[in-house]
Structures are given as structure tokens and as C-alpha cells.
N, CA, C and O atoms as a MOPAC input file, in Angstrom:
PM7 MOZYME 1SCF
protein

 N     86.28600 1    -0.74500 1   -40.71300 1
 C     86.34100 1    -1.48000 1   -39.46200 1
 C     85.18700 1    -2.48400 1   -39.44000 1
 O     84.10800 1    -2.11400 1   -39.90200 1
 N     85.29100 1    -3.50000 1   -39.03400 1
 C     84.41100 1    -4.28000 1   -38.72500 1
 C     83.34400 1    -4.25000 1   -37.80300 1
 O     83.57800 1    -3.84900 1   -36.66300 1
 N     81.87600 1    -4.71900 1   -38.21100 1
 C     80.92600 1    -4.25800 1   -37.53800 1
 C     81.33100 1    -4.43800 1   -35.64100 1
 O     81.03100 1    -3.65600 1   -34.73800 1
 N     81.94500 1    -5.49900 1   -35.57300 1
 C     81.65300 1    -6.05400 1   -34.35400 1
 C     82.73900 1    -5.39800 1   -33.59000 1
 O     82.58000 1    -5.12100 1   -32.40100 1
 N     83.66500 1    -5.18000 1   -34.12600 1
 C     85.02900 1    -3.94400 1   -33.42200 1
 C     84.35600 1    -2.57200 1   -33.16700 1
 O     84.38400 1    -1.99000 1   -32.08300 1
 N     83.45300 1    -1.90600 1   -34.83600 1
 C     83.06300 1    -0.62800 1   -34.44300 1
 C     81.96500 1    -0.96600 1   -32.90900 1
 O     81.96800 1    -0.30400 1   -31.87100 1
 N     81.36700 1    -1.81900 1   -33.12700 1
 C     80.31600 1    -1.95800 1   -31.94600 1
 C     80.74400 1    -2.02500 1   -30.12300 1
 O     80.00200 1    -1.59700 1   -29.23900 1
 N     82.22700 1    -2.72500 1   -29.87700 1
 C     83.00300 1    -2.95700 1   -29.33300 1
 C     83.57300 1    -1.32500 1   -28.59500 1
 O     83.66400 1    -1.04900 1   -27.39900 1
 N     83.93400 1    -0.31800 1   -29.97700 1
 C     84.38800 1     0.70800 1   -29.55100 1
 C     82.91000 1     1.52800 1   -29.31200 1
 O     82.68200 1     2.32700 1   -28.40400 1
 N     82.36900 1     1.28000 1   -29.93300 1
 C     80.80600 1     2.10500 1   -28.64900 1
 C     80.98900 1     1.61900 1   -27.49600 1
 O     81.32500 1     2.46300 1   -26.66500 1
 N     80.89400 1     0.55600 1   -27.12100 1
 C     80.25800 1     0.07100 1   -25.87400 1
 C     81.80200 1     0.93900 1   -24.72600 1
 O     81.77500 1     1.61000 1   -23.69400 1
 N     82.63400 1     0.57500 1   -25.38200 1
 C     84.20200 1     1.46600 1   -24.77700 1
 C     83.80600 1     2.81700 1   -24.52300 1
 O     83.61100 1     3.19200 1   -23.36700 1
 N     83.66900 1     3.58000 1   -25.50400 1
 C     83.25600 1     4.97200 1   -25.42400 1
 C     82.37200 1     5.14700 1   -24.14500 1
 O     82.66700 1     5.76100 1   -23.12000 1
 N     80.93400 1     4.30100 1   -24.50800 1
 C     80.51900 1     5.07300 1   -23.20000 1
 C     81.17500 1     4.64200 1   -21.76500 1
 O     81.03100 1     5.34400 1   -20.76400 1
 N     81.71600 1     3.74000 1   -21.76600 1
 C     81.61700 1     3.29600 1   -20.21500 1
 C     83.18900 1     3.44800 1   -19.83200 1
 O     83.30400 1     3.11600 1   -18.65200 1
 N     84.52100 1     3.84900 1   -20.41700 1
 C     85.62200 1     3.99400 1   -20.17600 1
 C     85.95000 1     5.46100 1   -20.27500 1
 O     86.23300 1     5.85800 1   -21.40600 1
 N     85.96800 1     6.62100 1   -18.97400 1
 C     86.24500 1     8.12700 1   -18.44500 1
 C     86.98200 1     8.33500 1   -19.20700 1
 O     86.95900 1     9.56600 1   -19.22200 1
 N     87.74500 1     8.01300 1   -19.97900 1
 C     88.77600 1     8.78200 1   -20.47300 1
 C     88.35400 1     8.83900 1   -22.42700 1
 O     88.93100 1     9.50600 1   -23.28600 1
 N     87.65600 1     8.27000 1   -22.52600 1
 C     86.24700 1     8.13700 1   -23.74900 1
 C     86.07800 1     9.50400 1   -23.96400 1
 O     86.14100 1    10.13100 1   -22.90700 1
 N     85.91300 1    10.10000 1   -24.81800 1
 C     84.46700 1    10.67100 1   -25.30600 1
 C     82.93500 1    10.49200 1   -25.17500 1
 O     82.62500 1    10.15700 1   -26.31800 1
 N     82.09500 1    10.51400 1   -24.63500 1
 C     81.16000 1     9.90000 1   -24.43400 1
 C     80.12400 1     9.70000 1   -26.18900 1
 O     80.34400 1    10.49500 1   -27.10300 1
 N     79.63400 1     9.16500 1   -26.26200 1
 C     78.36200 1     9.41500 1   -27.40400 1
 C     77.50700 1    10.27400 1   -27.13100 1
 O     77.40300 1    10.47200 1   -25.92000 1
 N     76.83900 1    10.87700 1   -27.78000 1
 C     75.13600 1    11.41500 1   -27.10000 1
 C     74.34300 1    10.38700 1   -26.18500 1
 O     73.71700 1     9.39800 1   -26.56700 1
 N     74.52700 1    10.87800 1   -24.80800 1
 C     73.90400 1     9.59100 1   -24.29100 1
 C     72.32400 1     9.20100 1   -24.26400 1
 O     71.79200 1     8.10600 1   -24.08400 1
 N     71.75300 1    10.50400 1   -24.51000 1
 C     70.11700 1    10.36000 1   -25.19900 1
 C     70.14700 1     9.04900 1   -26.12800 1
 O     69.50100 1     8.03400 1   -25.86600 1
 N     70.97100 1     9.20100 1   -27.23300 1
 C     70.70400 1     8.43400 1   -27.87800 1
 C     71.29000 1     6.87100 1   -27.62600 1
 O     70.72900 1     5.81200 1   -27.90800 1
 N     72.17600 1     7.01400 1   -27.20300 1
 C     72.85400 1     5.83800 1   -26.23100 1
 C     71.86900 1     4.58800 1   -25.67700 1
 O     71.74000 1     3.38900 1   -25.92200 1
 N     71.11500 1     5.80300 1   -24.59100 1
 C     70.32100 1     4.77300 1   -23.79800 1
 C     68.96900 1     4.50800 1   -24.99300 1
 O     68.35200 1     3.44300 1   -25.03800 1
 N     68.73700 1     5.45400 1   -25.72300 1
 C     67.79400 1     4.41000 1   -27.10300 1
 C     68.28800 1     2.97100 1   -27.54900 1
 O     67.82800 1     1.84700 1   -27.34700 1
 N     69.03800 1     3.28500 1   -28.00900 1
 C     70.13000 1     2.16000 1   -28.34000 1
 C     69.83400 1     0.75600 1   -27.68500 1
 O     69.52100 1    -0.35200 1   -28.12200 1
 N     70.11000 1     1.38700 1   -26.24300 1
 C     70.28900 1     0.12600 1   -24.94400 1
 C     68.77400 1    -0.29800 1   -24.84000 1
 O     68.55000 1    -1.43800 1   -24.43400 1
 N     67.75200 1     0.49000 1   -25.15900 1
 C     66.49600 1    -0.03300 1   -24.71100 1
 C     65.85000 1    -0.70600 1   -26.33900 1
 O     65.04900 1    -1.63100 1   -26.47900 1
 N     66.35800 1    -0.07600 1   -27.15200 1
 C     66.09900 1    -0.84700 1   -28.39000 1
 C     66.77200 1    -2.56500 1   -28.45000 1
 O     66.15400 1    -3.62900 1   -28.46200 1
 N     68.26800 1    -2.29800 1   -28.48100 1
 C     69.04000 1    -3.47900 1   -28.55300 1
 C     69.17100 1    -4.50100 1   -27.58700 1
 O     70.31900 1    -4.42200 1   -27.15000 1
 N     68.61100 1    -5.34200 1   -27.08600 1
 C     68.37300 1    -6.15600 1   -26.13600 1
 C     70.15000 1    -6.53400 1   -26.26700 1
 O     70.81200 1    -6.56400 1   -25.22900 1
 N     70.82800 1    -6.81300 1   -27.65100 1
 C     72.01900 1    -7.63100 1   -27.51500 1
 C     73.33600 1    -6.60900 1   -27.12800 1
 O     74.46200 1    -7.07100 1   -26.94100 1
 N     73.11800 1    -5.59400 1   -27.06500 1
 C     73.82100 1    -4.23500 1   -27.11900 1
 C     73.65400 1    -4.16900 1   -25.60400 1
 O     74.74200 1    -4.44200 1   -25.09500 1
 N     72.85400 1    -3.95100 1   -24.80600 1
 C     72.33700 1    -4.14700 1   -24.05600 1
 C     72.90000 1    -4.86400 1   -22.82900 1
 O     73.20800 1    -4.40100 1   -21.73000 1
 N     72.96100 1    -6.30400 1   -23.37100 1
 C     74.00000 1    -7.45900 1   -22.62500 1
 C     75.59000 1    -7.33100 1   -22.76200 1
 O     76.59300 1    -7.44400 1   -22.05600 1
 N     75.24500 1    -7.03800 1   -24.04300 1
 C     77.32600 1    -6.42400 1   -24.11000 1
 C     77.82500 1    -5.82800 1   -23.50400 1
 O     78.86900 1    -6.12900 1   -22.92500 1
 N     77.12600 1    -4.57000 1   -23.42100 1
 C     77.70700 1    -3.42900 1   -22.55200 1
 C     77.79200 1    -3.84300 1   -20.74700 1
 O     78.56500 1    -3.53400 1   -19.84000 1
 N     76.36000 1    -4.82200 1   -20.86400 1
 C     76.86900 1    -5.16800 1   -19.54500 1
 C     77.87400 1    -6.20700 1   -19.16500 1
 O     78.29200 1    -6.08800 1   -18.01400 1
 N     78.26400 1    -7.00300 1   -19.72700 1
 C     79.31800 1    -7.87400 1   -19.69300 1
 C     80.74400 1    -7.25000 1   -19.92900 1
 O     81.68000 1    -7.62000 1   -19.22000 1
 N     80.91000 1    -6.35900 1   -20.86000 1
 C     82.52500 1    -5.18400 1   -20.72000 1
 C     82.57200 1    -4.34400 1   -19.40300 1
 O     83.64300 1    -4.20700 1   -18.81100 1
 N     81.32000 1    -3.73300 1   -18.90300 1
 C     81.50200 1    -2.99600 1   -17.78100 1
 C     81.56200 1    -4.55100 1   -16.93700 1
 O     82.47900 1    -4.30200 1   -16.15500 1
 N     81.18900 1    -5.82300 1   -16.66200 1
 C     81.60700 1    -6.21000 1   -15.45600 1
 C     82.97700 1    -6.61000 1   -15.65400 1
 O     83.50600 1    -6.90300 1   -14.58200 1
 N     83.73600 1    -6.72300 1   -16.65500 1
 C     84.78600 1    -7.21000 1   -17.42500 1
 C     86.06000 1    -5.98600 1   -17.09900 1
 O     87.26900 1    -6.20900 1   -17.03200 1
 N     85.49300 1    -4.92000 1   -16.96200 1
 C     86.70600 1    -3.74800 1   -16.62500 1
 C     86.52700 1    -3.75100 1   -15.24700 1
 O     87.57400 1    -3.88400 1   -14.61500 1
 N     85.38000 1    -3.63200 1   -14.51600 1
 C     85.27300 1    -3.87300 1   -13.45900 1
 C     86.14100 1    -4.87400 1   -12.35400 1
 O     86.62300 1    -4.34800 1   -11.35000 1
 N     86.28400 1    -6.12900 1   -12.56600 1
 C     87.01400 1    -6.91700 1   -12.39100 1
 C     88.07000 1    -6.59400 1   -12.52900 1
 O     88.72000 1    -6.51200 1   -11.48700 1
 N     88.79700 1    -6.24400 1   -13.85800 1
 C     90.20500 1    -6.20400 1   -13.84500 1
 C     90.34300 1    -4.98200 1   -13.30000 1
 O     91.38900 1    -4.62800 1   -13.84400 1
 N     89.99900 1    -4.03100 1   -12.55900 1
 C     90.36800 1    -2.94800 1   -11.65400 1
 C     89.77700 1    -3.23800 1   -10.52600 1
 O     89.13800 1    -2.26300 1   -10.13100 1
 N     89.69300 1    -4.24800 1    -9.74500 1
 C     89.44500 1    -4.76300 1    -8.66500 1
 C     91.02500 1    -5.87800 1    -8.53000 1
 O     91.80300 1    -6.05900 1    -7.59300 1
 N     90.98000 1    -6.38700 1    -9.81200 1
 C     92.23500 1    -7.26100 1    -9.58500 1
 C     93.61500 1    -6.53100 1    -9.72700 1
 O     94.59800 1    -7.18800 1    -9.38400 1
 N     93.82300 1    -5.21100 1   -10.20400 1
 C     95.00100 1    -4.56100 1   -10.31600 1
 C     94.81900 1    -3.77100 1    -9.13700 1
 O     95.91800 1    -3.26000 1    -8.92300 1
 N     93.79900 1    -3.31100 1    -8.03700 1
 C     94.17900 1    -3.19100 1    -6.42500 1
 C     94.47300 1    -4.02800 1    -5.56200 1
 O     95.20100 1    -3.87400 1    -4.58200 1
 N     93.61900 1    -5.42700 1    -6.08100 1
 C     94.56900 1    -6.42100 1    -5.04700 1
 C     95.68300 1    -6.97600 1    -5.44400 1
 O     96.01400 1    -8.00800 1    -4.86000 1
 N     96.33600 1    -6.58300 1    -6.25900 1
 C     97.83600 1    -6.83900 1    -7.00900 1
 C     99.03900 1    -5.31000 1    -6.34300 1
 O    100.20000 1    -5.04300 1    -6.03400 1
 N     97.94900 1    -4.85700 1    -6.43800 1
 C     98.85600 1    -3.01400 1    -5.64800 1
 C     98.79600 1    -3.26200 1    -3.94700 1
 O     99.55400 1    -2.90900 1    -3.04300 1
 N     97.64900 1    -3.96500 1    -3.96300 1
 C     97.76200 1    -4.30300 1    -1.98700 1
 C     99.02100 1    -5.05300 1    -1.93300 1
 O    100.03400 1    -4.44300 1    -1.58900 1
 N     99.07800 1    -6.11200 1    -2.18400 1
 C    100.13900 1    -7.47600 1    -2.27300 1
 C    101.53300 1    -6.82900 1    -2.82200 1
 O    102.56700 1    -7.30200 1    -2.35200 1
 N    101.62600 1    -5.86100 1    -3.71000 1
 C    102.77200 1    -5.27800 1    -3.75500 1
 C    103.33100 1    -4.42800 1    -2.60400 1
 O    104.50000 1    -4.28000 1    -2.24700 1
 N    101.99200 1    -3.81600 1    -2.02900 1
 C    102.66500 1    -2.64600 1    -1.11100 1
 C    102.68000 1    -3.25100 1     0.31600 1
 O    103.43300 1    -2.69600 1     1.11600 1
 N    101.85700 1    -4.45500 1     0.80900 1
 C    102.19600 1    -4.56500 1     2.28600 1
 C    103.47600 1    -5.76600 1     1.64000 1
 O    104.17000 1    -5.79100 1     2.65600 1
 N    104.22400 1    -6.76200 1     0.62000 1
 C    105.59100 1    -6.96700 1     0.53300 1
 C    106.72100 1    -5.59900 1     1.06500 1
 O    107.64500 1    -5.55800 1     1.87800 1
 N    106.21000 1    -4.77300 1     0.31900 1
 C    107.26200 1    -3.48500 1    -0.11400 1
 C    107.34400 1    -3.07400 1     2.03100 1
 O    108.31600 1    -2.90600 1     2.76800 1
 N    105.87100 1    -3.06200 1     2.30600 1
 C    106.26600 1    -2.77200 1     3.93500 1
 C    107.00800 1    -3.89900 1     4.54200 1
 O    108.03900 1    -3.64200 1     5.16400 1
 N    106.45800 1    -5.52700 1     4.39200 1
 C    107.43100 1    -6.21300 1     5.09300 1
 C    108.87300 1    -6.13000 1     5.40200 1
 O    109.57300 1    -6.29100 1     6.40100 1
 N    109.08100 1    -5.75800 1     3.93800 1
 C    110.81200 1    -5.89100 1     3.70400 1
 C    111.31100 1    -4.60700 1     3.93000 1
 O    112.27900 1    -4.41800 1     3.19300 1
 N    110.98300 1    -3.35000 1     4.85500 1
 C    111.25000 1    -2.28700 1     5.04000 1
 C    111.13500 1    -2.42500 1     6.39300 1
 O    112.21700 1    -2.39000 1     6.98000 1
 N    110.13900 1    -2.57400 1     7.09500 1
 C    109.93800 1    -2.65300 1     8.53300 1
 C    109.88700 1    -4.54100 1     9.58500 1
 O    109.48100 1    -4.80700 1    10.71600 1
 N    110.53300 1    -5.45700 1     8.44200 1
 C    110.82000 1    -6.69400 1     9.52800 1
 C    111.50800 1    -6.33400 1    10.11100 1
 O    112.27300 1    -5.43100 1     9.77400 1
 N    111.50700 1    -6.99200 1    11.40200 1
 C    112.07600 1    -7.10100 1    12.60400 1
 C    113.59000 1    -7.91000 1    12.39500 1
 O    114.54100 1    -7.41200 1    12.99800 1
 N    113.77800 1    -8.83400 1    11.76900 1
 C    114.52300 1    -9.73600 1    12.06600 1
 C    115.57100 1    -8.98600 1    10.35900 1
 O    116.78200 1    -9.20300 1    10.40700 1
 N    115.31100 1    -8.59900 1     9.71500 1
 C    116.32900 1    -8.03700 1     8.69000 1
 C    116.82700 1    -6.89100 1     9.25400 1
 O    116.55300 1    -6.32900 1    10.31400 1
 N    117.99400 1    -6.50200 1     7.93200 1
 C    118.64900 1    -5.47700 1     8.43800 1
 C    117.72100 1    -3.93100 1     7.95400 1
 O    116.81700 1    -4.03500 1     7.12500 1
 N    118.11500 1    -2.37500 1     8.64900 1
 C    117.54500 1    -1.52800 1     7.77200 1
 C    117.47300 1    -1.44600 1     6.65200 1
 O    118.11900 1    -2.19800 1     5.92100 1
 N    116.73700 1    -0.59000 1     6.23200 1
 C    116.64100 1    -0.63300 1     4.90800 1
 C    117.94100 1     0.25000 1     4.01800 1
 O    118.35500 1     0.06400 1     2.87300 1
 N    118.41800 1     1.39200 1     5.20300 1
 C    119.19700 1     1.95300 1     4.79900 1
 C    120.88400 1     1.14900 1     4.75600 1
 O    121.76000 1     1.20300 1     3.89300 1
 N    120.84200 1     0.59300 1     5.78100 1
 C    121.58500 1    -0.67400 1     5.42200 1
 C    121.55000 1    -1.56200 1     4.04900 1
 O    122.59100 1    -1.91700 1     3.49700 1
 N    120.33700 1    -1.86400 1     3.58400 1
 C    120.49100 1    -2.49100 1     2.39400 1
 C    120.59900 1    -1.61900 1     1.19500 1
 O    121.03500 1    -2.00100 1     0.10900 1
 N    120.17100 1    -0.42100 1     1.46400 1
 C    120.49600 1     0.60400 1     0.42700 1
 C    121.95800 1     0.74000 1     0.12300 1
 O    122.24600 1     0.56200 1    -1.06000 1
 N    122.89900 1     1.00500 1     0.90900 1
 C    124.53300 1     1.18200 1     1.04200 1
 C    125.05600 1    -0.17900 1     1.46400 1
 O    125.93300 1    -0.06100 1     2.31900 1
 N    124.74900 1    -1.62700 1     1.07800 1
 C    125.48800 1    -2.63100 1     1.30200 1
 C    126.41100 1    -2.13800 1    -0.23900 1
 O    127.57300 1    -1.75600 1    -0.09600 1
 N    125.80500 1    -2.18700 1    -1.62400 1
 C    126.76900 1    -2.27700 1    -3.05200 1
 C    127.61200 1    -1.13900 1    -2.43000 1
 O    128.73100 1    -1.63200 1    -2.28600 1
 N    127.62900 1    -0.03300 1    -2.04900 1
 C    128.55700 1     1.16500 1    -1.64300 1
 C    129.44000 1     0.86800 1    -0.67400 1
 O    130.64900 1     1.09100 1    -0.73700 1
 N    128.80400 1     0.31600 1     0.31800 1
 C    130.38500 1    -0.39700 1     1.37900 1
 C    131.21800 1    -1.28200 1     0.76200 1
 O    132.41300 1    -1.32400 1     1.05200 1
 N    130.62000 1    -2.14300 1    -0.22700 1
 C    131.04700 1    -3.06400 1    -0.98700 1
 C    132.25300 1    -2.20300 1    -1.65000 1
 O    133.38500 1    -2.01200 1    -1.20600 1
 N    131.79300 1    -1.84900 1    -2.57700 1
 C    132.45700 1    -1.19000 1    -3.64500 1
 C    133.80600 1    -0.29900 1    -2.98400 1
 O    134.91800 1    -0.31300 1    -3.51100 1
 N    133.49200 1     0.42000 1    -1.81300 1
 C    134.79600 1     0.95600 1    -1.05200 1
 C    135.72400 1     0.02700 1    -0.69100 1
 O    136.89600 1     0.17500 1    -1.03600 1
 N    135.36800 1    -0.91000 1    -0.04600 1
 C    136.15800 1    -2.33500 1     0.25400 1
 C    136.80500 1    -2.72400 1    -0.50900 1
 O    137.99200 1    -2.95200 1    -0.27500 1
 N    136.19600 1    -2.95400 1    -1.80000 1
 C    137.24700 1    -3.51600 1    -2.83200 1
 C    138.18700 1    -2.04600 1    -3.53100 1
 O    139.10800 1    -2.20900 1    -4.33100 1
 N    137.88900 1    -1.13600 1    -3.21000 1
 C    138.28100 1     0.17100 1    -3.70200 1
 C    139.77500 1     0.70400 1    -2.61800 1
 O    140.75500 1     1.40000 1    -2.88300 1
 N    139.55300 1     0.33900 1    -1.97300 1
 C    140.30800 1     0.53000 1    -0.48900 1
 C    141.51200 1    -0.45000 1    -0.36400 1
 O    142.67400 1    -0.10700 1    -0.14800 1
 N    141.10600 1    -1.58200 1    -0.51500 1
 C    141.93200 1    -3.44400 1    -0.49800 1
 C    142.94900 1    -2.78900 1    -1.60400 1
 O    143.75900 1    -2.02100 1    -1.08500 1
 N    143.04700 1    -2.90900 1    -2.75800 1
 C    143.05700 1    -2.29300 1    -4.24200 1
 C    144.31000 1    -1.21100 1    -3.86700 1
 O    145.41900 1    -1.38000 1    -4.37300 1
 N    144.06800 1    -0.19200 1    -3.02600 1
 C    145.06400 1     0.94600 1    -2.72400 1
 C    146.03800 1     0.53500 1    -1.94600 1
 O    147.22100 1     0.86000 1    -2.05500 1
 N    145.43300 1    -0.39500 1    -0.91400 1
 C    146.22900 1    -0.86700 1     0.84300 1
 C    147.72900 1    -1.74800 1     0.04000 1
 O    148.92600 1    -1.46100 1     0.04000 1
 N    147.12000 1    -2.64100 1    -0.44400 1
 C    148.24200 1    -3.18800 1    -1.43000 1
 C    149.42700 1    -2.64100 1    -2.45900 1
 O    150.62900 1    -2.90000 1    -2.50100 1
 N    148.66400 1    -1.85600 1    -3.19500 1
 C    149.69800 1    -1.35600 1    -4.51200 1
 C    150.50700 1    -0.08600 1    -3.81700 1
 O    151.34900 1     0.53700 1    -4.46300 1

């Protein structure tokens, strides 16, 4: 593996829960030795950080849509839109018999 991937999957390890951690004794040596190790790690943690700030405001925006279109005023129920293809489908199922 390449230095800069293996280095990549340290900085992962410690700071992503579902990791293994390293020995973190030696970890924070590391961090106080490596000034550039150091900055990395802090730039991936603000880097995951972010994108799990941006995948809740992507889950907000999904879920108050998901309420609009369940509780507007001016549409039909929801259970209504659940059984529109099923009234459908009897209708043409029904038409189909009335005839032949």
C-alpha cells in the first residue's frame, strides 16, 4: 500500500467509531511528534464532520417534504393516494366484465 493511503487509513482508524482504534498512547505521540499528521487528521475529522452535518440536513428536507405531502391541506389523503392504482385497476377490471 502506499505510504500516503496507509497514512490516510490511520488517520480513519482513529477518528471513524466503527474503526478499530490504534493504541492511542501512541497515537497522540504521533500527533505531537508529526506536526503534518497532526493537520491531516484535523482536516478528515472536519471533512466527516461536514458531510454528517450535510446528510441531516438532506434527512430534514426529506422528512418535512415526506410531511408536506401527507398532511397538506389542499391534496387528497394519503390513503387516498395509496388506493388511487387499486380503484384504478378495479375500474378497468369491472368495465372489462360489464361488457363481455
Amino acid at each position: 500500500m502506499r505510504p500516503e493511503l496507509k497514512r490516510m487509513q490511520q488517520i480513519e482508524h482513529q477518528l471513524l467509531p466503527t474503526s478499530p482504534p490504534f493504541d492511542p498512547a501512541s497515537w497522540e505521540v504521533q500527533l505531537l511528534v508529526d506536526g503534518d499528521l497532526r493537520a491531516d487528521t484535523e482536516i478528515q475529522r472536519l471533512l466527516y464532520q461536514g458531510i454528517h452535518l450535510a446528510g441531516q440536513r438532506q434527512l430534514r428536507c426529506e422528512l418535512a417534504l415526506i410531511h408536506q405531502r401527507l398532511y397538506s391541506p389542499h391534496r387528497s389523503s394519503w390513503i387516498q393516494m395509496a388506493t388511487a392504482s387499486l380503484r384504478s385497476f378495479w375500474r378497468r377490471h369491472l368495465r372489462g366484465r360489464a361488457s363481455g
